[in-house]
Structure formats: structure tokens, C-alpha cells
ROPAKE-848594 format. One record per residue (C-alpha): x, y, z; residue number from 0. Coordinates in Angstrom, 1 decimal, always signed. Layout:
N
REC       c1       c2       c3   pos
REC        X        Y        Z   NUM
...
END
This chain:
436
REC       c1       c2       c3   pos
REC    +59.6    -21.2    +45.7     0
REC    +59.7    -23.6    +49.0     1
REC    +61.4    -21.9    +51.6     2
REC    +64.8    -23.1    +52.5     3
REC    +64.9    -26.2    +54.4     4
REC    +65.9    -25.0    +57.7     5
REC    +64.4    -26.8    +60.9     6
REC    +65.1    -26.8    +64.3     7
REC    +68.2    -24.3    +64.1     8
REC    +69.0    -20.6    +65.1     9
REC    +69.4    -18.4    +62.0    10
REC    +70.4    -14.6    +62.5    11
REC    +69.5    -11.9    +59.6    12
REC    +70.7     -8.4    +58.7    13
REC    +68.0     -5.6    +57.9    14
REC    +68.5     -1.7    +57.2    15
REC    +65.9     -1.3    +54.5    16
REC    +61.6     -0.8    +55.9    17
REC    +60.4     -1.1    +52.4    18
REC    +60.1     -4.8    +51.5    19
REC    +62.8     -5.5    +50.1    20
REC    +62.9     -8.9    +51.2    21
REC    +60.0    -11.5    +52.2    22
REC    +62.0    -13.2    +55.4    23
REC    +58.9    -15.2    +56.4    24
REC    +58.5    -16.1    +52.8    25
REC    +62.4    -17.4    +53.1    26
REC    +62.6    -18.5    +56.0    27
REC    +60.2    -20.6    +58.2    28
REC    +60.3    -18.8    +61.6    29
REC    +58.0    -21.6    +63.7    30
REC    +60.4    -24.1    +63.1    31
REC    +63.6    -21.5    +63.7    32
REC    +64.4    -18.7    +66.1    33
REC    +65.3    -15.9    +64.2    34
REC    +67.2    -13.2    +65.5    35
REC    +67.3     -9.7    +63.5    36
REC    +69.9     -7.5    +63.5    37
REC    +68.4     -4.1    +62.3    38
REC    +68.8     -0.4    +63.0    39
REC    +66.0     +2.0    +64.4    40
REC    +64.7     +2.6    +60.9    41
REC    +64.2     -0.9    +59.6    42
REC    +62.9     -1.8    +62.9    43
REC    +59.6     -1.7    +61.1    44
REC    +59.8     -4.2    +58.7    45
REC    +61.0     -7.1    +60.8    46
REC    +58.3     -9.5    +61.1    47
REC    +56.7     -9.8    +64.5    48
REC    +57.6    -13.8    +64.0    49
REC    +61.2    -13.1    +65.0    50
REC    +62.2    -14.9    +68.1    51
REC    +65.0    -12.0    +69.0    52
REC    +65.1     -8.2    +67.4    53
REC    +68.1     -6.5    +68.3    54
REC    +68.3     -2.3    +67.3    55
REC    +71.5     -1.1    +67.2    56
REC    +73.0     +2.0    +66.2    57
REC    +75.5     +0.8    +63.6    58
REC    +75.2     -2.8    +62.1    59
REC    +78.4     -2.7    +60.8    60
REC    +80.2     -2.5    +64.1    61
REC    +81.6     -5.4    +64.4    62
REC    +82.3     -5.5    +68.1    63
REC    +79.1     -3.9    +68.7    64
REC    +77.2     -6.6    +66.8    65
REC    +79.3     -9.5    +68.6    66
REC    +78.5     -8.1    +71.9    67
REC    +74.3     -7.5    +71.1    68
REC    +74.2    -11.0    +69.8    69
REC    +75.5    -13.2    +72.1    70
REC    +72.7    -13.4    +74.9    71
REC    +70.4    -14.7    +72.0    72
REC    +73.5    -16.7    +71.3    73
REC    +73.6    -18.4    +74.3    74
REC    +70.0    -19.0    +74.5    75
REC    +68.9    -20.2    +71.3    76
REC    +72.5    -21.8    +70.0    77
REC    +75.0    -21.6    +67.4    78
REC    +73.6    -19.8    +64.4    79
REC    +73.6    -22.4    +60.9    80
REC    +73.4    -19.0    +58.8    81
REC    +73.8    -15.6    +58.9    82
REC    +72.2    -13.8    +56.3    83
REC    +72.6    -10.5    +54.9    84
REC    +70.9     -9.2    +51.8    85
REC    +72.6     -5.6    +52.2    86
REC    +76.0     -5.3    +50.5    87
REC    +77.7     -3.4    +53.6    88
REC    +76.6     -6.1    +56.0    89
REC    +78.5     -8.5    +54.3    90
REC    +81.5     -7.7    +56.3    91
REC    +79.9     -8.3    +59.4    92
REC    +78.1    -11.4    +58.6    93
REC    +80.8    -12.8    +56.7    94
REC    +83.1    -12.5    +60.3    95
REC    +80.5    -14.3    +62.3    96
REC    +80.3    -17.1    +59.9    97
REC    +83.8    -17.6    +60.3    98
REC    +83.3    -17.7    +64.2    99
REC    +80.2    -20.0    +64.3   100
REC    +81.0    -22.1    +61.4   101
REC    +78.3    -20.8    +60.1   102
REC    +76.3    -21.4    +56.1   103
REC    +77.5    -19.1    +53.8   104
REC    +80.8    -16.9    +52.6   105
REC    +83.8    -16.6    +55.0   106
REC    +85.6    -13.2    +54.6   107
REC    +88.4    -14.5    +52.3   108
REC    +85.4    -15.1    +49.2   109
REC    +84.2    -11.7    +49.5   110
REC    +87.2     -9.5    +49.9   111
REC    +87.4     -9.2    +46.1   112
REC    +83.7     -7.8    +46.2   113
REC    +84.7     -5.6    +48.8   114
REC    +87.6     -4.2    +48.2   115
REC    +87.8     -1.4    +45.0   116
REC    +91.4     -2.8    +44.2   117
REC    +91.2     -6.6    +45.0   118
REC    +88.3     -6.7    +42.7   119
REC    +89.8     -4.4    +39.5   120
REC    +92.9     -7.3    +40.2   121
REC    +90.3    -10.3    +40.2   122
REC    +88.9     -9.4    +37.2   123
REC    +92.4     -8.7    +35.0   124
REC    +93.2    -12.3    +35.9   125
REC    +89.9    -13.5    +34.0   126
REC    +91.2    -12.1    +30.8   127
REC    +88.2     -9.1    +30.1   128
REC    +89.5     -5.7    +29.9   129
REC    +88.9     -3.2    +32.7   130
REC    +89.5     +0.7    +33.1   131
REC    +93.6     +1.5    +33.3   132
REC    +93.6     +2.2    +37.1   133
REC    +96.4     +2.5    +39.9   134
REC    +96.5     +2.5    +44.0   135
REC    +97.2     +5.8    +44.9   136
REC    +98.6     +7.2    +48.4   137
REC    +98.9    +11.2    +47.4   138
REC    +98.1    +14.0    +45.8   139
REC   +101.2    +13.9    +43.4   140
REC   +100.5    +10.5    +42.4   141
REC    +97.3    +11.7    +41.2   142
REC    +98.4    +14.5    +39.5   143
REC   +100.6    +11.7    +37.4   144
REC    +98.1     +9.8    +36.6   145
REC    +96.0    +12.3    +35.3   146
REC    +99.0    +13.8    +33.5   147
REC    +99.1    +10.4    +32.3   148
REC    +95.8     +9.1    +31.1   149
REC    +94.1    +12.6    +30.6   150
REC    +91.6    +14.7    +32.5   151
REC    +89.0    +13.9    +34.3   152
REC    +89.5    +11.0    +36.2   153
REC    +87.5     +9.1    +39.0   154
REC    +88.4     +8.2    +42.5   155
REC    +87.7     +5.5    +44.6   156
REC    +87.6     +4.8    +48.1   157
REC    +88.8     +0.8    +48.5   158
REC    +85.1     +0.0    +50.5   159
REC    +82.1     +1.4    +49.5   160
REC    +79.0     +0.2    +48.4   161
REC    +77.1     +0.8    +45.0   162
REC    +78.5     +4.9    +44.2   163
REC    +79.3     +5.8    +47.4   164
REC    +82.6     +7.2    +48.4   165
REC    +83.7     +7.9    +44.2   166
REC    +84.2    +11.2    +42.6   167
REC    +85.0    +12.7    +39.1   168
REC    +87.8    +15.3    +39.1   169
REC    +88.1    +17.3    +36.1   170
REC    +91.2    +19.0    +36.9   171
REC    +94.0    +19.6    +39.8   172
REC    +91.5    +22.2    +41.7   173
REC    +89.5    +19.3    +42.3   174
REC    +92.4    +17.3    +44.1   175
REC    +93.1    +19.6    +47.0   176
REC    +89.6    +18.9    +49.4   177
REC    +90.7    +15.1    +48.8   178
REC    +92.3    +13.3    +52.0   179
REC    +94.8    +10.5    +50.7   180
REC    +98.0     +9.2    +52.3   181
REC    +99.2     +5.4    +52.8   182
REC    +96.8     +4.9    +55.9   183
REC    +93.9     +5.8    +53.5   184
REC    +94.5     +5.3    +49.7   185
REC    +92.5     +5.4    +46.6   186
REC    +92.2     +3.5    +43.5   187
REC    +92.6     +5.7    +40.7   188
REC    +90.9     +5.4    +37.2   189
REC    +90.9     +6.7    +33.7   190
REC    +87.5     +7.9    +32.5   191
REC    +85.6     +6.6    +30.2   192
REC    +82.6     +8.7    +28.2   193
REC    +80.6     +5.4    +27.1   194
REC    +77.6     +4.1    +28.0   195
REC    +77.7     +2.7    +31.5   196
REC    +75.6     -0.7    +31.9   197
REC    +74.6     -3.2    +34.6   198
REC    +73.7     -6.9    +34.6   199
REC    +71.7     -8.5    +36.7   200
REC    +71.8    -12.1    +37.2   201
REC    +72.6    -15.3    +39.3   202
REC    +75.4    -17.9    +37.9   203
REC    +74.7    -22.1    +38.8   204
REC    +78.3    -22.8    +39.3   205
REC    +78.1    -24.3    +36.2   206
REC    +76.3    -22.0    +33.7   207
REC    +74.5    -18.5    +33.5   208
REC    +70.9    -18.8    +35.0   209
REC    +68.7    -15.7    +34.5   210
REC    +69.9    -12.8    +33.8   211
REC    +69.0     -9.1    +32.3   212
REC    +71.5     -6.4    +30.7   213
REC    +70.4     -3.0    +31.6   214
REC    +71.5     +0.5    +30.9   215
REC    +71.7     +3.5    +33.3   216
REC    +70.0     +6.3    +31.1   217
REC    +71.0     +9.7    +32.2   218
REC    +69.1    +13.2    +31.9   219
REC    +69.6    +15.4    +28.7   220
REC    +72.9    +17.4    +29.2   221
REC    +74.1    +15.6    +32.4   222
REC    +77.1    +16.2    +34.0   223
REC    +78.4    +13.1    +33.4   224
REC    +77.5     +8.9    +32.5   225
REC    +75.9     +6.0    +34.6   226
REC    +75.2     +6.2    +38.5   227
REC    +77.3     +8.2    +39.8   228
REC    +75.3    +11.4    +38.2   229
REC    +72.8    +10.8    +40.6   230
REC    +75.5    +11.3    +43.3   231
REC    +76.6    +15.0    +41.7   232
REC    +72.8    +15.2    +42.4   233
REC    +70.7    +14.5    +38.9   234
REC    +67.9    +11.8    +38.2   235
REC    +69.4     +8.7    +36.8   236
REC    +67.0     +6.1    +35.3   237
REC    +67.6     +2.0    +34.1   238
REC    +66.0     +0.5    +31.1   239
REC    +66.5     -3.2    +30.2   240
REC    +67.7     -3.5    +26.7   241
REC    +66.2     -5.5    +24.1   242
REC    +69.1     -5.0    +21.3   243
REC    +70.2     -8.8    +20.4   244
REC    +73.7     -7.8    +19.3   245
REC    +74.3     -5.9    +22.5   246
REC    +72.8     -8.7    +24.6   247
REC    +74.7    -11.3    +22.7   248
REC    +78.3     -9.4    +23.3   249
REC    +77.4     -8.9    +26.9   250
REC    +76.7    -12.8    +27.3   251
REC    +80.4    -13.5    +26.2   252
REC    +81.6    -11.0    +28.5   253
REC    +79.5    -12.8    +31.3   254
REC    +80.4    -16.6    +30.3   255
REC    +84.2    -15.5    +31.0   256
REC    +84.3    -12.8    +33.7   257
REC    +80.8    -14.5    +36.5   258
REC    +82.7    -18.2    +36.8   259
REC    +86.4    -16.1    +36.9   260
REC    +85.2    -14.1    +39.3   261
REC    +83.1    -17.1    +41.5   262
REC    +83.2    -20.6    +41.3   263
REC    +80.3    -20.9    +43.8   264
REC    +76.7    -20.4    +42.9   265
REC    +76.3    -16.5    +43.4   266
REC    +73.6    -13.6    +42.6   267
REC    +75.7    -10.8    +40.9   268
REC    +75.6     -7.4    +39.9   269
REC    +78.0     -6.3    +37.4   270
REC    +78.1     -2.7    +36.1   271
REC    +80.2     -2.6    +32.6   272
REC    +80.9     +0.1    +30.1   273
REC    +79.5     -0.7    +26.4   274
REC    +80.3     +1.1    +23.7   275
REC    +79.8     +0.4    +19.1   276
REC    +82.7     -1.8    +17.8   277
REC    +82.7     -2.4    +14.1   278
REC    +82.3     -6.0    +14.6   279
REC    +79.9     -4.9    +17.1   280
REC    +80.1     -4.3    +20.6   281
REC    +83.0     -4.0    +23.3   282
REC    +82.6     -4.6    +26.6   283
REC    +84.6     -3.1    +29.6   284
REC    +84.6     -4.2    +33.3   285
REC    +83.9     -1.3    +35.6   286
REC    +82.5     -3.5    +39.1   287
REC    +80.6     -6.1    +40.3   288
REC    +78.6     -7.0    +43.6   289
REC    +77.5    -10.3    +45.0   290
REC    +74.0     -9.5    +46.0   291
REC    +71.5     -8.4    +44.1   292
REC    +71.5     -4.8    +42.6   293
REC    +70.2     -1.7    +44.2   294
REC    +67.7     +0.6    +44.0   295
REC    +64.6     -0.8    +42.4   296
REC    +66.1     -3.8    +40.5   297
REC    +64.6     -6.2    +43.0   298
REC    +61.1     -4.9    +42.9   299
REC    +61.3     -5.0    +38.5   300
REC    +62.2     -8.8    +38.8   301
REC    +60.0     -9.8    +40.9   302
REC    +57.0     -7.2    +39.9   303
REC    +57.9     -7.3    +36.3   304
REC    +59.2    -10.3    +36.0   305
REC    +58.4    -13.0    +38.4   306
REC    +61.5    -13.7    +40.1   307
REC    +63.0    -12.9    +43.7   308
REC    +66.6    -12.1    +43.4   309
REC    +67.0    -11.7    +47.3   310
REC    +65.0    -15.2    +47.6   311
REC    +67.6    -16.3    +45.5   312
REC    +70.2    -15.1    +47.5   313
REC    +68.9    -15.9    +51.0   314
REC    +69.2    -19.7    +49.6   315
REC    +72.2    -19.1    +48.4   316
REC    +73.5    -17.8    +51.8   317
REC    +71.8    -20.9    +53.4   318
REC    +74.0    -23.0    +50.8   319
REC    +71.3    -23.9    +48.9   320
REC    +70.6    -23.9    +45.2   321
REC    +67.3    -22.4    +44.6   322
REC    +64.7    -24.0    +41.8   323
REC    +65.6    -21.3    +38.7   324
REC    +63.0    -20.3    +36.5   325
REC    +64.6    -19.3    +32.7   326
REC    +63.2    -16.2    +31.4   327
REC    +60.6    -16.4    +28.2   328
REC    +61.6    -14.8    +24.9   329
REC    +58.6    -12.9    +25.0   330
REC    +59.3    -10.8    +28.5   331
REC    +58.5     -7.6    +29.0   332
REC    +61.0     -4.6    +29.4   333
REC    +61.3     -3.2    +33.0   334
REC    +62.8     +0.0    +34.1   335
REC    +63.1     +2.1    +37.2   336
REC    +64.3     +5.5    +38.3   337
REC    +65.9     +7.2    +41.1   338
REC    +65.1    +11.1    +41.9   339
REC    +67.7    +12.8    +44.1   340
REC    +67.1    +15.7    +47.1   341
REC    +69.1    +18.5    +46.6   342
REC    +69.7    +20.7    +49.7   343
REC    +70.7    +20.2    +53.1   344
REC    +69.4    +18.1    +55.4   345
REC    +67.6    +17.5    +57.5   346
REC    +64.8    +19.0    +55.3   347
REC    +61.0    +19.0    +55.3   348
REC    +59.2    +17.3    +52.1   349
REC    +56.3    +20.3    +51.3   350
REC    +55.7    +18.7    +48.1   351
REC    +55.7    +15.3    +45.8   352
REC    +53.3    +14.7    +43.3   353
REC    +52.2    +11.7    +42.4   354
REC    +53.4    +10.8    +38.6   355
REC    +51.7     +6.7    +38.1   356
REC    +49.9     +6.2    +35.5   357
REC    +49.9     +5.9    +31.1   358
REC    +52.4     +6.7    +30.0   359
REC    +54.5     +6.9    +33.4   360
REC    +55.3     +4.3    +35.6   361
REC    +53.4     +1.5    +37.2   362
REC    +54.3     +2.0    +40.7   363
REC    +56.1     +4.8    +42.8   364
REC    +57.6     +5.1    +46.4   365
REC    +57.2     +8.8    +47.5   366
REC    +58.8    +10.8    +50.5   367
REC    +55.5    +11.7    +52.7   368
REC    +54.2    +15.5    +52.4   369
REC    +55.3    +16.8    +55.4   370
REC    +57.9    +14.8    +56.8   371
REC    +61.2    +15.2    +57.7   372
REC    +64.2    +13.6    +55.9   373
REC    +67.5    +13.2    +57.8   374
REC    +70.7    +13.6    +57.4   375
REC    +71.3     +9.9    +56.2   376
REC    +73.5     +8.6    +52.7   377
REC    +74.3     +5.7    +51.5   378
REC    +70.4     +4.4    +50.9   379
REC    +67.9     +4.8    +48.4   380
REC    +65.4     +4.9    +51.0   381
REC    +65.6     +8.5    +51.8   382
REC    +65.4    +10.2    +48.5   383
REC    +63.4    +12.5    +46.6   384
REC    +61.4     +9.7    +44.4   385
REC    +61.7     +6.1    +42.9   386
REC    +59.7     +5.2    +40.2   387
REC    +59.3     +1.7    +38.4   388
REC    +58.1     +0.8    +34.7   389
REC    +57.4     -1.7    +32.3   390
REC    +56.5     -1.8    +28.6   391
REC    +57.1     -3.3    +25.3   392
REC    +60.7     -1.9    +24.6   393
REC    +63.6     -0.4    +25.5   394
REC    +62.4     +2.6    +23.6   395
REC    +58.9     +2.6    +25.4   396
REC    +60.5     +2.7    +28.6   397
REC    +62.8     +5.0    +28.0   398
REC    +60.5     +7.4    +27.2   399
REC    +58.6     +7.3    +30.1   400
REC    +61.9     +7.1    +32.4   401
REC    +62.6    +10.6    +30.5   402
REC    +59.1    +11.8    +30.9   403
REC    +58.8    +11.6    +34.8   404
REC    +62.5    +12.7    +35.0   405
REC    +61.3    +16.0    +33.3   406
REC    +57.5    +16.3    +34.7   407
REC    +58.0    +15.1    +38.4   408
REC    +58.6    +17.7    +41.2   409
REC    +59.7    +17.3    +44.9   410
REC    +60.0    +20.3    +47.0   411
REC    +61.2    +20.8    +50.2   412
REC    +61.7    +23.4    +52.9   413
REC    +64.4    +23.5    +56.0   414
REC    +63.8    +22.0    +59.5   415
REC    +66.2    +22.9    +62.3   416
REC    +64.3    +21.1    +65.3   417
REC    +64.0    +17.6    +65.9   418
REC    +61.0    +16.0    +63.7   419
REC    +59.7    +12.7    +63.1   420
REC    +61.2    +10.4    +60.3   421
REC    +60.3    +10.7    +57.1   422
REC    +57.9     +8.2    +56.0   423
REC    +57.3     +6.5    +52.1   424
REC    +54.0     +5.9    +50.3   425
REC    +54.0     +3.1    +48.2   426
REC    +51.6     +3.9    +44.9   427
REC    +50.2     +1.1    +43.8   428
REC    +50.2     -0.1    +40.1   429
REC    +47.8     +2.0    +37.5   430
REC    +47.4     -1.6    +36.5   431
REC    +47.9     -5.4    +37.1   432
REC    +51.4     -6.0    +38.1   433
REC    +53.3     -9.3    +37.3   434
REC    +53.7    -12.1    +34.1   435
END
């Protein structure tokens, strides 16, 4: 795909991640534009040496801290036309400085419902699907109603937060009491349900449903409970793409009403959804969605597995720009990906990881070096015991091998009290051809 077409203009960009999750020269041409990046010590690494201004700071998403680093390369290079941000919590940020600068891209106001735990729950009521009974809650009490209510457990939600962070289960009024709630800080509330938890990946015109791929989270044997957030209570969790053509045909009517309800404007989404048997079928419940591309491994699978960039789809996007869409073939292969955990404190030493590519097993893995040091830092997927990506000829194929390396793979570590270096990952590289 061209890179956007962007001359002759100041563009800033947003990095946390080293790995690559995005091609920014591929994007972006940084001859014609000065680029500043906005990036923090550890994705220092994987801005391009083509940038005209790299600015390290401690925390991206201080606002004021941000405003203040920018504005010498503000003053010297102009204006910025676009502000880009790939990362979900530095849409806050960037969204602000648009508004300032009159910048390309969403102002604050169209991503608040993305944002915001209850603004988005109320955003997608009003497009008609059903969603999880939930309630803002501002103390203990009101919890305990809730749950006296709808039943035992529940889960808990913090109104910002990206991906699983800041949600927990509670199984019972024990679980309420380490919990800090009151009007200044309240949750959002939810009934829980035991189905299948699912995501969709996609990007919507404006006008109809470009590309898109349902996926299921695929938990452990005996796990402690469904979807993502198992891997926050510390267990493997795994994704498979799911070739069923009932399940995918019920999840495309769920999409057709709840993308354009929840966006009128061209936008990359990831929706997670509970699916569960109906006798006419299936039945599909809204549990959140992002606009960005998914997490984790999901952008390496599309564009590995697949052929398509979803973050080169969304840098247009944030540049106001349609990008050229490629529909997917009937004949695609299934892609999968899993996510291994560290359990124990940090910051912790990796003493072993071993290696797990190969067939049957996955086609490419990112591993915590032997011997480094991982620190005390949440919130990524870049600082974890193991990811792991796959492809196949099924959802039944892949599953099998998300299972196998769940059971078979083994990261130990050992505890570090002085200062080390930073844990470094090594990229694996396919037991065979990547791409279609």
C-alpha cells in the first residue's frame, strides 16, 4: 500500500512498543516530513533513525508533560497535520493535541465512548444489540446489591483502562473489601457471563464492513475462568480464528448493526463479544470494543498470516485517509496466537525459555532473553513470559497446537534485587515460509 500522501508537513507519532509493531517509514514518508516521536525509554529502540525529532519521556500519557516536550519541535518544524497514535492509551493524549493544533484525526469527543467503560456499555444499548446487565457503582454496598441482585461472581471495571487492565472477577463479598470505590473513583459493575468470550477484528468503510475475522480466546483445561482476563488471574490464554459459517454468519449481523452505531467514520475496531448456542443458532452479546487494532499478536497474524496491515490501516485512517482494502479470499488460512504469563514478583531474572517453533507448534515466537531482567512493568504484552503465533487449516488444527505449547512450553525465572539491564525479546523466525 502507498504511503499516505503527506508532503511538506510536521507529523508527530506515539510509540511504547520496540517490537515492530508498526512500519512508520513504511507509513509515513519521513524525507518529505519531519517526524517527531514521542516514545518512552523502552521503545526508544524502534524509532527509526529517519525521525527529524525523538523525544523520551517518562510517561506518554502526561498530558502536560507531553505539551511541554513537544513544543520546541513545535516551534521549529510547525503546526503538526496529524498526530498519530497506534497504542490505545495514547489516544487520550493525541486526541487533546489534535483538538489544539487542528490537527487530522479524532478530537476527544469521538473517542470518549472507546474510552470510557460506561460511555461505551451506554453507546452500544442505543444501537439496539444486547450487552451484559451492568450499573455505575460508587461503594461497597452498592455492590453487594448488585451481586445480591444478579448473582455471584461478578466483574468490575475501572471506567479507563485498556484491553484487561484494571477488571476483576469477585466471587463473593470477601473479595469486595481490598476494592477502593467511592464517587471520586467509581466502577462499572457487571453480571457474569460463563460463555464463550470472542473478539473481532476488522475495519468498517463508513459505508460497509471491509475485512474482518471472528476469533475466539481459548482458555487452558480447567481455568479459572473465560476469555482474556484469565491471563490477568495469571494463566496462558490463546486466540484461534473460527471457521464455523453459522457462527461467522450471526456475528456479521451483530457487526452490520453495532460498527456503523457505534462509528459513522471509517474506523479499525476491535470488538470482544460473548457467543453462546441458540436453537436457531447463535446469540451474540456485546462485552467492549476498541478503535485501534487488537492487541497482543493480532497484528502480526494479519499481516504474517494474512497479508494485511491493520496499524497501516489505521495510521491512514488517523491521517484521514481511506486506505486501498484488500477483501479476504474464501480459501484463507486460519491464524492463531497465544500469550504466556510470568508468575512471580518482579523484577525477576528469565533463567529459562525454550524454544517451542516448529510442526506441530507455531510458526513464529517472541521469547524473554535467558538471562535478563524483567521489570516491574503491566499493562504490555511486551514483557511477558512467551507469545507464540500459528497458522493452519482449521480452527481445530490450530487449536491443537495453541493447547500443545500452552502445556509443553516452560519459562523459569529466578529473583533479582539489584539493578539489571532490561529484558530483551528474541524473535524466532518461521519453521517455514510466512505469508499468502
Amino acid at each position: 500500500m502507498p504511503a499516505v500522501p503527506l508532503h511538506n508537513v510536521h507529523v508527530i507519532i506515539f510509540n511504547r512498543w520496540r517490537d515492530k509493531y508498526a512500519d512508520y517509514l513504511a507509513y509515513l514518508d519521513h524525507d518529505s516530513c519531519k517526524v517527531t516521536y514521542v516514545t518512552t525509554e523502552i521503545g526508544r529502540s524502534a524509532v527509526p533513525d529517519e525521525a527529524a525529532e525523538i523525544l523520551v519521556l517518562d510517561d506518554v500519557t502526561d498530558y502536560d508533560a507531553v505539551r511541554a516536550a513537544i513544543d520546541p519541535a513545535v516551534t521549529r518544524h510547525g503546526t503538526p497535520e496529524a498526530v498519530i497514535a497506534l497504542q490505545e492509551g495514547d489516544l487520550a493524549v493525541a486526541s487533546r493535541l489534535r483538538a489544539e493544533f487542528g490537527s487530522r484525526g479524532r478530537r476527544p469527543e469521538e473517542l470518549h465512548h472507546f474510552l470510557d467503560k460506561e460511555a461505551m456499555l451506554e453507546a452500544a444499548r442505543r444501537t439496539g444489540v444486547a450487552t451484559p446487565i451492568s450499573e455505575l457503582v460508587v461503594s461497597h454496598g452498592e455492590l453487594e446489591n448488585f451481586a445480591a441482585e444478579n448473582g455471584w461472581p461478578i466483574i468490575v471495571k475501572r471506567l479507563q483502562g485498556r484491553a484487561s487492565t484494571g477488571i476483576q472477577r469477585l466471587d463473593g463479598p470477601a473479595d469486595i473489601a481490598g476494592l477502593t470505590i467511592d464517587a471520586a473513583d467509581p466502577v462499572v459493575v457487571q453480571e457474569y457471563l460463563p460463555h464463550r468470550v470472542c473478539h473481532v477484528d476488522g475495519i468498517h468503510t463508513g459505508q460497509d464492513l471491509g475485512p474482518w475475522r471472528l476469533s475466539a480466546y481459548e482458555n487452558v483445561p480447567d481455568s479459572a475462568t473465560t476469555g482474556p482476563l484469565a491471563f490477568m488471574m495469571g494463566e496462558p490464554v490463546g486466540s484461534v480464528e473460527i471457521d464455523d459459517a453459522a457462527a461467522n454468519a450471526a456475528v456479521e449481523k451483530f457487526l452490520r448493526v453495532v460498527i456503523p452505531g457505534m462509528s459513522s467514520k471509517p474506523w479499525v475496531f476491535h470488538l470482544e463479544l460473548f457467543l453462546s448456542k441458540a436453537a436457531d443458532g447463535y446469540d451474540c452479546v456485546f462485552l467492549e470494543v476498541g478503535c485501534r487494532p487488537g492487541g497482543g499478536d493480532i497484528p502480526f497474524v494479519w499481516r504474517e498470516v494474512h497479508g494485511i496491515d491493520l496499524m497501516e490501516l489505521e495510521f491512514h485512517l488517523q491521517c484521514d485517509v481511506l486506505p486501498r482494502l484488500r477483501p479476504f479470499q474464501a480459501d484463507e488460512p486460519v491464524g492463531g496466537c497465544l500469550l504466556v504469563p510470568l508468575s512471580g514478583p518482579r523484577p525477576c531474572r528469565i533463567a529459562a525459555a525454550n524454544s517451542m517453533v516448529g510442526i506441530p507448534g507455531p510458526y513464529a515466537e517472541v521469547l524473554p532473553e535467558v538471562g535478563s531482567v524483567v521489570p516491574d512493568l503491566r499493562g504490555t504484552y511486551e514483557f511477558i513470559g512467551g507469545r507464540f503465533r500459528y497458522r493452519g487449516e482449521s480452527t481445530a488444527e490450530v487449536t491443537r497446537q495453541i493447547l500443545g505449547t500452552a502445556a509443553d512450553y516452560e519459562v523459569r525465572l529466578e529473583p533479582v534485587e539489584e539493578a539489571a539491564p532490561v529484558a530483551s525479546n528474541s524473535q524466532v523466525a518461521s519453521a517455514s515460509p510466512v505469508g499468502s
